[in-house]
N, C-alpha and C positions, 0 to 999 in steps of 0.2 A: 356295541360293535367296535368298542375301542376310543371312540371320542372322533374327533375331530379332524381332519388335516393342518387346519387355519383357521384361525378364527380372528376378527379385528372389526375394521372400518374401512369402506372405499369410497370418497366424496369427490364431489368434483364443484368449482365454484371459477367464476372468469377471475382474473388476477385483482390482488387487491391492493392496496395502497401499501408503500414501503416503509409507513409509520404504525399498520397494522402489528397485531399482536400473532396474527399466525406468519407477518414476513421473517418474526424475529424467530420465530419458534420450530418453521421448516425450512427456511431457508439462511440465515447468519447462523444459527446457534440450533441445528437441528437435535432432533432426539434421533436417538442413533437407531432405533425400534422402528423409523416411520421412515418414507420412502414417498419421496415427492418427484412428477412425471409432470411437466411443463411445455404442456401444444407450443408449437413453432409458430409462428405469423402468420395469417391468412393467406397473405400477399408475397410471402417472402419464397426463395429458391426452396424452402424446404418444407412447404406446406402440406397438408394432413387431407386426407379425403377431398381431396378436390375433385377425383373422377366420377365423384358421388352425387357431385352437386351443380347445381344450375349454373352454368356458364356466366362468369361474372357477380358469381353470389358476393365476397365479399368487398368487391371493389360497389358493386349497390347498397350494401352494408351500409357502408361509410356513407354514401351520397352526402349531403351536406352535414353532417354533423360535426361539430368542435371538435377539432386534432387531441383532446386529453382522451375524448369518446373513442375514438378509433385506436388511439393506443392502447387502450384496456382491451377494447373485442373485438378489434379486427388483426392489432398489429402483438396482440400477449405481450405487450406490454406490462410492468409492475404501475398501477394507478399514482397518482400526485398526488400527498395530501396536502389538508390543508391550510397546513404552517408552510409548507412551502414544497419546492421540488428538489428532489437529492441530484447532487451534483454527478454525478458519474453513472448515474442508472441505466446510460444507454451503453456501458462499455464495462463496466464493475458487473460479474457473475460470480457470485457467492459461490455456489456448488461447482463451478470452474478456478477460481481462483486461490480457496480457501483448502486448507490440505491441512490433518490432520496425520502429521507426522512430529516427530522427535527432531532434537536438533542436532544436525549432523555437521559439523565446522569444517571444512577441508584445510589443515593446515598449508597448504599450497598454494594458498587466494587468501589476502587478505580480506579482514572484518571490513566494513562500512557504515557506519553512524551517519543516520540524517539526521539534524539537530535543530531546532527552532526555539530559539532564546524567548528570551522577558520574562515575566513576572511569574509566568507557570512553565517553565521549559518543559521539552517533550525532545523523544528522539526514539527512531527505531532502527533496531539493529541487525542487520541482514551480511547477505555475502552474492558472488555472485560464481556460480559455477562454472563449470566447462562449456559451457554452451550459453553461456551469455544470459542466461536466466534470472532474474534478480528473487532469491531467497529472503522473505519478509522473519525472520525467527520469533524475534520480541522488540517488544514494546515498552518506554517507561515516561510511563506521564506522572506530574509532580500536580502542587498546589497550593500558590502562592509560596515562592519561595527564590534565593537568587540560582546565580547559575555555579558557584563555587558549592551551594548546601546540595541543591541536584547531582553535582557529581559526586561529591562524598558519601553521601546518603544511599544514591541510590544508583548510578552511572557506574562508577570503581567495583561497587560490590559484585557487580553482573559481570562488569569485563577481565576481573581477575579471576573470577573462579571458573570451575569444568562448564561448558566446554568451551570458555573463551580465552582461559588462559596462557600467558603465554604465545598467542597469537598476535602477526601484525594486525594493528587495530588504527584506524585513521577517522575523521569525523570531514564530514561535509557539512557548511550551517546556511544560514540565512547572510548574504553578503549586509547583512545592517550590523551585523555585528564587528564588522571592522571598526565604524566609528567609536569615538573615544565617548566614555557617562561623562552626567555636566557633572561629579562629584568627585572622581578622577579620571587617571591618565591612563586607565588603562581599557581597553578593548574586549568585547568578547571571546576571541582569537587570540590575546594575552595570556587572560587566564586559563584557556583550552591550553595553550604550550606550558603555562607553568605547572599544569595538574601533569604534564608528563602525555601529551594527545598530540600528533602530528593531526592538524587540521585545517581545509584550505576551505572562503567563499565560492558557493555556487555560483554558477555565470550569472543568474539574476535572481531579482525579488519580486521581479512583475507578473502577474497571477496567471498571465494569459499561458506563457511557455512552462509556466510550473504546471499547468492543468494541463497541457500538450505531453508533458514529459511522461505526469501519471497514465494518463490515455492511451500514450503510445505501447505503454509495456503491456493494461490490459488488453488491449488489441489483437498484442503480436503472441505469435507461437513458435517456439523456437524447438527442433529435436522431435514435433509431437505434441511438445507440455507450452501448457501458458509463458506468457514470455514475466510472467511475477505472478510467487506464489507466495500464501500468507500465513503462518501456523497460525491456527485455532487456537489451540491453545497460550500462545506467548503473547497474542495483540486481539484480546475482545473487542477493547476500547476501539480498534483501528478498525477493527470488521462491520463494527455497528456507527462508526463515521460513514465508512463507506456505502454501509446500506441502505440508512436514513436519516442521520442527525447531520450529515456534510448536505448544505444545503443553500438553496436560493431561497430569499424571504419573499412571500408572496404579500406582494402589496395591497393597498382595500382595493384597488382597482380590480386586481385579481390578477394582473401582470407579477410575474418575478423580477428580483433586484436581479441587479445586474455583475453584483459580485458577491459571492457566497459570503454565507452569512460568520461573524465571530462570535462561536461559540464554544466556551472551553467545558469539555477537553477535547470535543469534537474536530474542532476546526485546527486546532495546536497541534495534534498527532496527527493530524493529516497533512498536515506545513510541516511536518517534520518528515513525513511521507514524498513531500515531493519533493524536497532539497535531495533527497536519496536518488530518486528519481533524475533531477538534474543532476546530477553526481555517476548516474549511468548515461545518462546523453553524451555527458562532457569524458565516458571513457578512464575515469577518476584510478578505477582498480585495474586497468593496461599500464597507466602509469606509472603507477608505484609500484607494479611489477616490476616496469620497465627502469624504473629509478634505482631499485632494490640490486638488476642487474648488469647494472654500470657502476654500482657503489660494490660491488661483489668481485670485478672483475678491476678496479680500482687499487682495491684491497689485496685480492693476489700478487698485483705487479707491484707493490710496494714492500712486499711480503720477503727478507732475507734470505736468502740460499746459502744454506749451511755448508761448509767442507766438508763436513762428515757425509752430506749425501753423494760426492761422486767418487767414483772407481776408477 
């Protein structure tokens, strides 16, 4: 009769932990063949068959049971494993936030490098559009290594070639890198100006407003679209931070720490994630716009008037 129409799989299972093997494989790094359909919360404004069900079913669900228990079955929640709990699970959406597009530079707006020094620098390189939107592009995470071989290695080779060339390009870091090394005199912020980087400290290094800062973007929506979006393709590293190796360490008690956990290169390209982040709080690319056009209009009025040009 010809065959078939479709043919596959259709499963259904409550949410599972965000260190499972199927979170990475339908939801951070999906196969593009499969197509993942995610119930809303019991409880929440946008809940599913409720006119179906006994008045108060899921709020009796829950009745006493442990707040991890309701977030998997009542509230579709992604489960805790049990290394510990991913830091941004309640505001990071993979299939919302993750976009599998090419990279598009708008010469019009400058680049922005979030950059997080030491031993293993990291730094991702984004833009931010017309609408305020913070554009994730790529990624470059190092391995053991200082921050002059990070940039020659691997930082230059990215921001000079298609499609970053030639673009204003500025770096936002970790304000620790102002201080001077106990071996010299010189700064992290030193060597960024002598590689040729215009680059200024984030407003802070204290974990609490760097984690406010990334929060706030996946949050907001800005135009329709997420207010930060992350190519697939440029930052894996950052997508599977995000989705379960960024994390609180869950103590023997069974309580989590209380400051996400260091783990490179998890935790390094996400500290390089949120200086970017504070770097849109702080308004960073209005700036050097704004810099750009007072140094432009500087330039003209110093600018000599020819005889030849009047009549």
């Amino acid at each position: 009769m010809g065959g078939p129409t479709w043919f596959g799989l259709i499963a259904d299972c409550n949410p599972w932990t965000t260190d499972s093997a199927y979170h990475e494989r339908t939801v951070l790094n999906p196969d593009p063949r499969w197509a993942l359909y995610h119930q809303p919360s019991g409880i929440g404004p946008n809940a599913e068959n409720v006119e179906n069900l006994p008045p108060g079913y899921y709020e009796n669900l829950a009745g006493d049971r442990d707040q991890d228990w309701v977030q998997v079955h009542v509230e579709s929640q992604w489960g805790v494993s049990n290394a510990g709990q991913a830091v941004f699970r309640r505001t990071f959406h993979a299939p919302t936030h993750v976009k599998d597009m090419g990279v598009v530079v708008n010469p019009q707006r400058p680049v922005m490098v979030g950059m997080d020094f030491g031993r293993t620098p990291c730094a991702v390189i984004g833009q931010h559009d017309g609408y305020g939107r913070a554009i994730i592009m790529k990624e470059v995470v190092t391995e053991d290594m200082g921050l002059i071989q990070m940039i020659e290695e691997h930082l230059k080779p990215i921001l000079t070639n298609w499609p970053y060339a030639n673009k204003r390009i500025f770096i936002v870091g970790d304000p620790a890198g102002s201080q001077r090394s106990q071996l010299s005199e010189e700064t992290n912020f030193d060597i960024l100006k002598e590689q040729g980087f215009v680059a200024y400290p984030a407003s802070t290094n204290a974990i609490e407003p760097r984690l406010l800062a990334v929060d706030r973007l996946f949050r907001q929506t800005l135009a329709g679209e997420p207010g930060i979006q992350i190519s697939r393709e440029g930052c894996p590293t950052l997508i599977t931070a995000l989705g379960n190796k960024y994390r609180y360490r869950r103590k023997r008690d069974g309580r989590m720490e209380d400051l996400p956990e260091k783990d490179h290169p998890w935790s390094d390209v996400v500290d390089a994630l949120q200086y970017f982040c504070l770097g849109t709080s702080m308004n960073l690319t209005g700036r050097v716009l704004m810099r750009d056009r007072r140094y432009a209009v500087r330039t003209a009025a110093r600018e000599p008037v020819s005889a030849a040009g009047w009549t």
